[in-house]
C-alpha positions in Angstrom: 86.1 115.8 73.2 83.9 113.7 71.6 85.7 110.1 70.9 86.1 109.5 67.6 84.1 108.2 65.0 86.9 106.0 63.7 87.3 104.1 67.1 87.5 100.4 66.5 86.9 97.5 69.2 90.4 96.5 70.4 88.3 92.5 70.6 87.7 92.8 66.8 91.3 93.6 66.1 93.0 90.9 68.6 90.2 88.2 68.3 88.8 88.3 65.0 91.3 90.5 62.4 95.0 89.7 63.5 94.0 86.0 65.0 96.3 83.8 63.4 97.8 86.0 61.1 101.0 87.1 62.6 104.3 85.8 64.0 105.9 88.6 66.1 103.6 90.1 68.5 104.4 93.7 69.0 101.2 94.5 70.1 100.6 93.2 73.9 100.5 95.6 76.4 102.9 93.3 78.8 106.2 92.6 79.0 107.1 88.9 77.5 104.7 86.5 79.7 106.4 84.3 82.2 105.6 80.2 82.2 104.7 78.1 85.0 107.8 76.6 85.2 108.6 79.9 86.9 106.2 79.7 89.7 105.6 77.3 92.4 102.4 75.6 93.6 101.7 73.4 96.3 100.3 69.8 95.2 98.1 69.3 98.1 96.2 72.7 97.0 92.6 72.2 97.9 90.4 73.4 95.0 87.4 74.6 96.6 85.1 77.5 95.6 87.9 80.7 97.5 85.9 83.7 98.4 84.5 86.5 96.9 87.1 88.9 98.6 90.0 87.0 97.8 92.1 84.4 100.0 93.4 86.0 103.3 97.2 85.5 102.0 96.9 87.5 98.6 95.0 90.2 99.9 97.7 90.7 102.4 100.5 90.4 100.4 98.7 92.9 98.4 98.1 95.3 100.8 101.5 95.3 101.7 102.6 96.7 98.7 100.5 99.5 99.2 101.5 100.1 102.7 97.7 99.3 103.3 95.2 97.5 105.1 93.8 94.3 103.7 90.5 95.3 104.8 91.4 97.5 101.8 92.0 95.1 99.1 89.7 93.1 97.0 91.1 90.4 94.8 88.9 89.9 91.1 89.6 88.0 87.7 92.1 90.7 86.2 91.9 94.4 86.6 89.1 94.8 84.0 86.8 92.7 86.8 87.8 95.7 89.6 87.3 98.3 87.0 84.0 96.8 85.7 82.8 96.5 89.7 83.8 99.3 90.4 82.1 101.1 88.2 78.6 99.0 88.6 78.8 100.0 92.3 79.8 103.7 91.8 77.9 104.7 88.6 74.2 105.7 88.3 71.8 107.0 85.3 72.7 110.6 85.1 75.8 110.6 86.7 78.3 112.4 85.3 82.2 111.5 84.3 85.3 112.1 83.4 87.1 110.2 81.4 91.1 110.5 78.9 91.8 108.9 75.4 93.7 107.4 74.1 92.8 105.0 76.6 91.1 101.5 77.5 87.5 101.7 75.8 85.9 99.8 79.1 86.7 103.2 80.8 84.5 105.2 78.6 81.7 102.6 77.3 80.6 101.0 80.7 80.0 104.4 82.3 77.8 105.3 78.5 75.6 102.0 79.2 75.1 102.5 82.7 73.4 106.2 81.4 76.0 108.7 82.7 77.1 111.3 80.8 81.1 111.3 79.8 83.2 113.7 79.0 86.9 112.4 77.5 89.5 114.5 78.0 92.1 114.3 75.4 96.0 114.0 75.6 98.5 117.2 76.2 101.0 117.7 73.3 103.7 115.5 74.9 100.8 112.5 75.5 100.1 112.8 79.4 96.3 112.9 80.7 95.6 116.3 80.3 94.7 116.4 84.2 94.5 120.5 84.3 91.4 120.2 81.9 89.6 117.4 84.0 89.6 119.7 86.5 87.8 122.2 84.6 84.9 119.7 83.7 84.7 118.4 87.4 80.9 119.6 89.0 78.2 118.9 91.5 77.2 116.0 89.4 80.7 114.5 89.0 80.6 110.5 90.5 83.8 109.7 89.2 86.9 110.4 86.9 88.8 107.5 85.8 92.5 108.0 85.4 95.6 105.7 83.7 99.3 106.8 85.0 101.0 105.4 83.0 98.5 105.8 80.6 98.0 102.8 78.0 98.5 103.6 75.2 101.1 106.5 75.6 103.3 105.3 78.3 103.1 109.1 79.7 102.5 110.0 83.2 100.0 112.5 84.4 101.4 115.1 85.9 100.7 116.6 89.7 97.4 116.2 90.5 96.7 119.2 93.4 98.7 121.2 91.2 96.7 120.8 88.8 93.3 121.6 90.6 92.1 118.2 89.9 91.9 117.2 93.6 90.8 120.2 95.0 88.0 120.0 92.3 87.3 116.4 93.4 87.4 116.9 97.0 84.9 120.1 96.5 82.2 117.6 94.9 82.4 114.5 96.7 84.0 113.0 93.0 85.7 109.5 93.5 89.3 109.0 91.7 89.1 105.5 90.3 93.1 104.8 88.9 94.0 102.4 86.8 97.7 101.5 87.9 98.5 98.5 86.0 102.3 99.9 85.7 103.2 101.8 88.8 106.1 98.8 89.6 106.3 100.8 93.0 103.0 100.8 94.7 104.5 102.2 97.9 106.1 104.7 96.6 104.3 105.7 93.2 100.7 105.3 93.5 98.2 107.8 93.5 96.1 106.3 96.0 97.5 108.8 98.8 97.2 111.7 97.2 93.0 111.4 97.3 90.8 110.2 100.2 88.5 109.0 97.6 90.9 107.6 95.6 90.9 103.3 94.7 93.9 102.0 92.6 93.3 98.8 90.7 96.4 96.8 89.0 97.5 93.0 88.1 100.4 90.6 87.8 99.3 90.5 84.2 101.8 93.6 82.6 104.6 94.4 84.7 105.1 91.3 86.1 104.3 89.1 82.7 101.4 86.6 84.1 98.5 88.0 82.4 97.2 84.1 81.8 96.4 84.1 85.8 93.7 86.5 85.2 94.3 88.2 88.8 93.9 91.4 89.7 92.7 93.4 92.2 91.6 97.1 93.9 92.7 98.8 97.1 90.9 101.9 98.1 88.1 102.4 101.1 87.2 99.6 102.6 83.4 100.2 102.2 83.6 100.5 98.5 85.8 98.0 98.2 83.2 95.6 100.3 80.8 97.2 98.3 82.7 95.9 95.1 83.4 92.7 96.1 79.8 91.9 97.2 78.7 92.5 93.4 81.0 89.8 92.7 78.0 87.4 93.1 76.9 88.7 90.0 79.5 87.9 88.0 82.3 85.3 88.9 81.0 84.4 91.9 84.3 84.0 93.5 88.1 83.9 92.4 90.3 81.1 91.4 92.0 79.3 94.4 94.4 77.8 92.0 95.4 81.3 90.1 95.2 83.2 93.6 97.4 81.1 94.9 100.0 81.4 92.0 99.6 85.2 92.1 100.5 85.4 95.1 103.5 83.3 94.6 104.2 86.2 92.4 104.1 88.9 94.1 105.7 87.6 97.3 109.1 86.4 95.7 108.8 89.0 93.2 112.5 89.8 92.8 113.6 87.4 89.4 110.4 88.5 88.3 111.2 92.8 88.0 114.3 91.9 87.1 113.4 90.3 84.1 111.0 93.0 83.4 114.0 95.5 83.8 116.2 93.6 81.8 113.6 93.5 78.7 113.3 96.8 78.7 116.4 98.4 79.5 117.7 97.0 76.4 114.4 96.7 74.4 114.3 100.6 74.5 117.6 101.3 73.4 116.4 99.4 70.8 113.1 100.6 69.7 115.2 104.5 70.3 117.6 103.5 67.8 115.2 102.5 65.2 113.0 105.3 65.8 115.8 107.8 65.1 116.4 106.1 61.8 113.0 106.2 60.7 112.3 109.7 62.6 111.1 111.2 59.0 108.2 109.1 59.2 107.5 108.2 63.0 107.9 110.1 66.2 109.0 108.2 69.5 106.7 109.7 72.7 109.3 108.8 75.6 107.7 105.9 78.0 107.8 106.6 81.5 107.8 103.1 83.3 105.8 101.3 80.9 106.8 97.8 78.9 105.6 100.0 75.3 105.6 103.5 73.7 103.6 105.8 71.8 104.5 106.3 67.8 103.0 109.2 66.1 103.2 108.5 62.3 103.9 110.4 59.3 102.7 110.1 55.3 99.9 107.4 56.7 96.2 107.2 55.5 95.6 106.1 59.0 97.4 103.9 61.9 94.4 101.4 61.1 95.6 100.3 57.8 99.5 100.9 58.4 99.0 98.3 61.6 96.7 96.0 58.6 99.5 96.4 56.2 102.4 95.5 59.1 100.2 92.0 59.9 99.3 91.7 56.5 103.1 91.6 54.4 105.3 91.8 57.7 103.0 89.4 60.1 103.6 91.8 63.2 100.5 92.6 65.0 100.7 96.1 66.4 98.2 98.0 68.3 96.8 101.2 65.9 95.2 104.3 67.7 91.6 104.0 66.4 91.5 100.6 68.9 92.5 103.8 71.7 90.1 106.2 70.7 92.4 107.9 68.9 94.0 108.1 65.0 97.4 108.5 63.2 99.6 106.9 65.9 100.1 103.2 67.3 101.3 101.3 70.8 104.5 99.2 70.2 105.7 96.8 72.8 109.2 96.7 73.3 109.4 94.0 76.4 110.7 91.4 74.5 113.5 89.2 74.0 116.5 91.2 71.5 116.2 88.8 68.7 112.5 88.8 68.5 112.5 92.5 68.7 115.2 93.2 66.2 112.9 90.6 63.9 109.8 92.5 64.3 111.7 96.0 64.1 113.3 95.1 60.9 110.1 93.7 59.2 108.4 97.5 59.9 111.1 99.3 58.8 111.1 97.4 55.5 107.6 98.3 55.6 108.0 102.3 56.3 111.1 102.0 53.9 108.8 100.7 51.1 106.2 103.0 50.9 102.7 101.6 50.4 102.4 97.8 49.5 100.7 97.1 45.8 97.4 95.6 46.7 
């Protein structure tokens, strides 16, 4: 498929549109962001310039929840940092890949500037990366395909991967399987990366566990590409943060109050968000998340998600997140992580909105 032409910068609509123009925010991919009142950090710190790799401890701590090697784990400024490296390392004119939307448009313009060819795979009917069609697209010139499970925006899984043909295909052509796993909570047990020799899985404290502020992320995959990866780093930040490093990994090693307030927000934000939907099903359809802090909502009697998400921040000041920002039209990404009260506000204000019909003006 061809993306379409209604796609809109996500930057345009966070930075520039919505900026200062809402109250609720509905729209964040994360569940409610912790404070640093919930972390510890030692005051004799030394601030020095870290290392391009990451600091020994985090990539350890890392790799560990992998079931890895650290010799396999490269720590960068957020996810987007791995994905962005990875790419630059993996990626040359005339390459070709493959790519899914709605999705994260980094996934499919970096590739398109670095001169590959991309084909974007669409959605199945029930939201998943429609895997069983990658694999038909997969060929001798194939570098990479670029997958999200749970996908962002629609919270859906992809389903099996060999059953699909999609690593047989892979494995036929030499293809690397770059994964975007930003909200697999079980790394162990849930990622992809064992499923594909070729496979590198990239994720973050920023979503599941609510620190996106610490801008630390990192990939785990072969440890030549990922040396490869890191290596480019000289290019762009040079080296990580000690100071947000060293919080991260504060993080993920006592990471217990942490899921549990992620589990807590939303068990019961759900519930919520299902109840609502229900009640409004004449003009919005709920796509079920599977292990994500936001769901999918396919709307109904709209001109286009774009200007229901402009009317919401405009006469409800909720900032949502409409399709065309994903590639995509006629739906939106809700967040439902959030405390009851503050969901229950922003819930109400839509409904008003859906209940009212179109706004004069």
């Amino acid at each position: 498929m061809t993306i379409a032409s209604a796609t809109y910068p996500m930057r345009r609509w966070v930075f520039e549109d919505a900026k200062g123009r809402y109250d609720i925010n509905l729209g964040d991919s994360n569940t409610a962001c912790g404070s640093v009142r919930d972390l510890t950090l030692p005051a004799d710190l030394v601030l020095d310039y870290g290392s391009d790799r990451g600091g020994a401890d985090l990539r350890a701590v890392v790799a560990r929840r992998y079931g890895r090697d650290a010799d396999e784990v490269g720590i960068t400024h957020g996810a987007q940092e791995a994905l962005y490296l990875l790419y630059r390392v993996l990626l040359r004119p005339g390459d070709h890949v493959v790519v899914f939307a709605p999705g994260w448009q980094q996934a499919w313009n970096v590739p398109t500037a670095l001169g590959c060819r991309v084909d974007v795979v669409g959605a199945t009917p029930d939201g998943r990366p429609d895997v069983a069609r990658a694999a038909t697209l997969v060929g001798p010139r194939t570098r990479a395909v670029i997958l999200n499970s749970p996908c962002n925006p629609t919270g859906r899984r992809a389903v099996d991967l060999d059953a699909s043909g999609l690593t047989a295909a892979m494995r036929r052509h030499g293809t690397h399987l770059v994964l975007d796993e930003e909200y697999v909570v079980d790394l162990a047990a849930d990622s992809l990366l064992g499923r594909y020799e070729r496979a590198v899985s990239v994720s973050s404290v920023s979503k599941v566990y609510g620190f996106p502020g610490l801008r630390t992320g990192w990939m785990c995959g072969p440890a030549d590409l990922v040396r490869t990866a890191v290596e480019h780093k000289h290019l762009t930040t040079i080296s990580n943060s000690v100071l947000t490093e060293r919080l991260a990994a504060d993080v993920l090693e006592r990471p217990g109050p942490h899921l549990d307030r992620y589990r807590r927000l939303t068990s019961r934000g759900l519930a919520l968000l299902r109840a609502w939907a229900a009640r409004h099903a004449d003009r919005v359809r709920l796509l079920e998340p599977e292990g994500t802090p936001f769901a999918w909502l396919e709307l109904a009697g709209e001109d286009g998600s774009l200007d229901f998400c402009r009317r919401v921040l405009r006469d409800g000041r909720v900032l949502l997140m409409p399709a065309e920002v994903f590639g995509a039209e006629r739906g939106l990404r809700i967040t439902f992580a959030r405390e009851e009260p503050v969901l229950r506000e922003g819930l109400e204000r839509i409904g008003t909105l859906l209940d009212g019909g179109r706004a004069a003006g």
